[in-house]
C-alpha positions as CSV (number, residue, x, y, z in Angstrom):
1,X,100.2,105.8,89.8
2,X,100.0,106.9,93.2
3,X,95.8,108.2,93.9
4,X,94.9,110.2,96.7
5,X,92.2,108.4,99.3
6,X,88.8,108.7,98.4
7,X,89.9,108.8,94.0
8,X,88.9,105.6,92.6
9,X,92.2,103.7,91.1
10,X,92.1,103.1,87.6
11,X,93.9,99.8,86.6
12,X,96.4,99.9,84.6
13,X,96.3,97.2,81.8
14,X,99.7,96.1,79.9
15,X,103.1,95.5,80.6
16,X,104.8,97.3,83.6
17,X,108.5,98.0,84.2
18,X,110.7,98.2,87.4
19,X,110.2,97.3,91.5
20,X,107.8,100.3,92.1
21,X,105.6,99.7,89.2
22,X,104.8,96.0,90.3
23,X,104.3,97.1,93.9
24,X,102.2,99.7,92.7
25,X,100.0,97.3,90.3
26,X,99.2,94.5,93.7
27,X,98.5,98.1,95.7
28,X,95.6,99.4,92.8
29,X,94.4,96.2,92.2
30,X,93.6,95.2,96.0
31,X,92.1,98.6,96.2
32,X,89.8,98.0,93.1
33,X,89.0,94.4,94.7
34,X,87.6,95.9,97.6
35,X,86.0,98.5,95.9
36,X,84.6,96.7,93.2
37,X,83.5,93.5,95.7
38,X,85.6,90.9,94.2
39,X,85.0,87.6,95.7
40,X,88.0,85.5,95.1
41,X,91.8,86.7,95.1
42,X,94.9,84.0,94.8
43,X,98.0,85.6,96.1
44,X,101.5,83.4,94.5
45,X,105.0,83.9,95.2
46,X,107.9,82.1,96.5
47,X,108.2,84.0,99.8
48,X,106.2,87.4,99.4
49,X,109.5,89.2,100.1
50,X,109.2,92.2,98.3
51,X,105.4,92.3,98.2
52,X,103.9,95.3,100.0
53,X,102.1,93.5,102.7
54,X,103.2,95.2,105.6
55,X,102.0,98.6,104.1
56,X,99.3,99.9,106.2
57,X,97.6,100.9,102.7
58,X,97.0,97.4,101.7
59,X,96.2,95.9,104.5
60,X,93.8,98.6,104.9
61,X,92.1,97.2,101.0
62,X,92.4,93.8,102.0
63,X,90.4,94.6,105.6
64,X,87.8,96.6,103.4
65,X,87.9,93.5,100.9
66,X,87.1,91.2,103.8
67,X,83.4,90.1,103.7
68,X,81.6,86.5,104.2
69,X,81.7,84.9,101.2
70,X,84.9,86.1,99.9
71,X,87.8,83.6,99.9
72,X,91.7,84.7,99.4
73,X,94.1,81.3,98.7
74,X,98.1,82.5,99.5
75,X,101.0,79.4,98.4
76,X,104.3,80.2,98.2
77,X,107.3,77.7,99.2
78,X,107.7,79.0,102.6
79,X,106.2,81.7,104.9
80,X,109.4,82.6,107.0
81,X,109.6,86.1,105.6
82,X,106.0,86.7,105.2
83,X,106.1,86.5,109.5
84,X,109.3,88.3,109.7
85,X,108.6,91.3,107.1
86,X,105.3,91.7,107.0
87,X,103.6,92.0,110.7
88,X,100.6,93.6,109.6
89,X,99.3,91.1,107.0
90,X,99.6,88.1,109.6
91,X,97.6,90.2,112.1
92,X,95.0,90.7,109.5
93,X,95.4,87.0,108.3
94,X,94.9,86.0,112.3
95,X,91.4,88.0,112.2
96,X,90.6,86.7,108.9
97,X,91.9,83.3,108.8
98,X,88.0,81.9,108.2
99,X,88.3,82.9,104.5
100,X,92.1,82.5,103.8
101,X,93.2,79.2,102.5
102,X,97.7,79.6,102.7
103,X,99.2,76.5,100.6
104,X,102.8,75.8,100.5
105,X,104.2,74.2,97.3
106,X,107.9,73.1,98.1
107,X,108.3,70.9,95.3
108,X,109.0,73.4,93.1
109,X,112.4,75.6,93.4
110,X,111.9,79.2,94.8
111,X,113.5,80.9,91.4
112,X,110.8,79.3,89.2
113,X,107.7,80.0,91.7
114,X,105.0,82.4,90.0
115,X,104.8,85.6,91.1
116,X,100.8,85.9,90.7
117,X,97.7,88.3,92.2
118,X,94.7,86.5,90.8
119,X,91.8,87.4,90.2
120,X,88.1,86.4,87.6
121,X,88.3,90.1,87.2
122,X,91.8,90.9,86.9
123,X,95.7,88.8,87.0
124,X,99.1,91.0,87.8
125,X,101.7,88.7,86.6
126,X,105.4,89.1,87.6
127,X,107.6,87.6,85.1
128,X,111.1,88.8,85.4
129,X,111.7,89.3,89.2
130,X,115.2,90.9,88.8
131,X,113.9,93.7,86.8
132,X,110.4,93.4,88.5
133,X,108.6,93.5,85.0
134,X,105.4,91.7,84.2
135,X,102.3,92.3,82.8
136,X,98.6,92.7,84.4
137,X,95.4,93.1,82.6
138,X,91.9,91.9,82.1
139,X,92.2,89.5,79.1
140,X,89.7,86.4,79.6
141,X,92.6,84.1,77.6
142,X,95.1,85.6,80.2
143,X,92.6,84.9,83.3
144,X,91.6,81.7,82.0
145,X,95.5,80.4,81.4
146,X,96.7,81.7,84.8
147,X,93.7,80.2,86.9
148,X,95.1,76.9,85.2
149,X,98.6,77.1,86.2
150,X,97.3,78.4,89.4
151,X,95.0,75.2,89.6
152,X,97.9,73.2,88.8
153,X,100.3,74.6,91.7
154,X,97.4,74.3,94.3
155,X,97.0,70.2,93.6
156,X,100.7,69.9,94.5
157,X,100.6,72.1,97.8
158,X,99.5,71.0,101.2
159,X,97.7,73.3,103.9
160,X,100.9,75.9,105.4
161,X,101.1,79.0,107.6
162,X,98.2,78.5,109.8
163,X,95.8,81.9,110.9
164,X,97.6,80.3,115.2
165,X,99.9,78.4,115.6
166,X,98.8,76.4,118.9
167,X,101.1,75.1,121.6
168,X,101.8,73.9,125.3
């Protein structure tokens, strides 16, 4: 549901159908996390391919998200596309690299990698990427059981895709 600038975004809760749907889902939700102050976001995907990252509306929440004591944790299995597709996220990421934590999990093959935007408040779940259908919604059960997995997939990972990548 597309909301004109300025109109709070009402989350949608339950199952969601189709590309546009989940895109639209990670765009309302990182609105509402700057809006309502959340203080902890985990962003999980193999590659963040076909995440909106580069759109100058999100990067726009995330910026208005961005306050000292907030944290955001990104792990995918690799970060190639994230630099070639999405120029405006790893600009913000550069400025904001003090309260982003990026993890890369290789270990575990890219068509079974989560497809997860995290949150105490709030988890947008991808679970069939072909047809781009998932579900996203407040549930503490839901929350609690994704922070878990999430948990899980963050032991495995090591530190990737640093905020500069420094050089002779």
């Amino acid at each position: 549901m597309a909301i004109e600038s300025g109109t709070p975004v009402p989350l949608e809760s339950g199952r969601f159908v189709g590309r546009e749907a989940f895109l639209q889902q990670l765009r309302d939700t990182l609105q509402v996390a700057a809006r309502e102050g959340w203080t902890q976001l985990i962003l999980c995907d193999a590659g963040f391919e076909d995440w909106p990252l580069n759109e100058k509306s999100v990067v726009d929440s995330l910026q208005a998200w961005s306050r000292s004591g907030r944290t955001l944790t990104i792990v995918a299995t690799q970060y190639d596309g994230v630099v070639r597709q999405h120029p405006r996220f790893v600009n913000w990421r550069r400025t904001w690299g003090h309260i982003v934590d990026s993890r890369i999990c290789r270990h575990i093959d890219a068509v079974n990698f989560p497809t997860v935007l995290w949150s105490p408040h709030w988890v947008v779940q991808r679970l069939d990427p072909a047809r781009g259908s998932g579900i996203a919604g407040a549930e503490p059960e839901r929350i609690v059981q994704i922070r878990e997995m999430l948990q899980e997939l963050l032991r495995a990972s090591t530190p990737g895709f640093p905020a500069t990548t420094l050089g002779l």
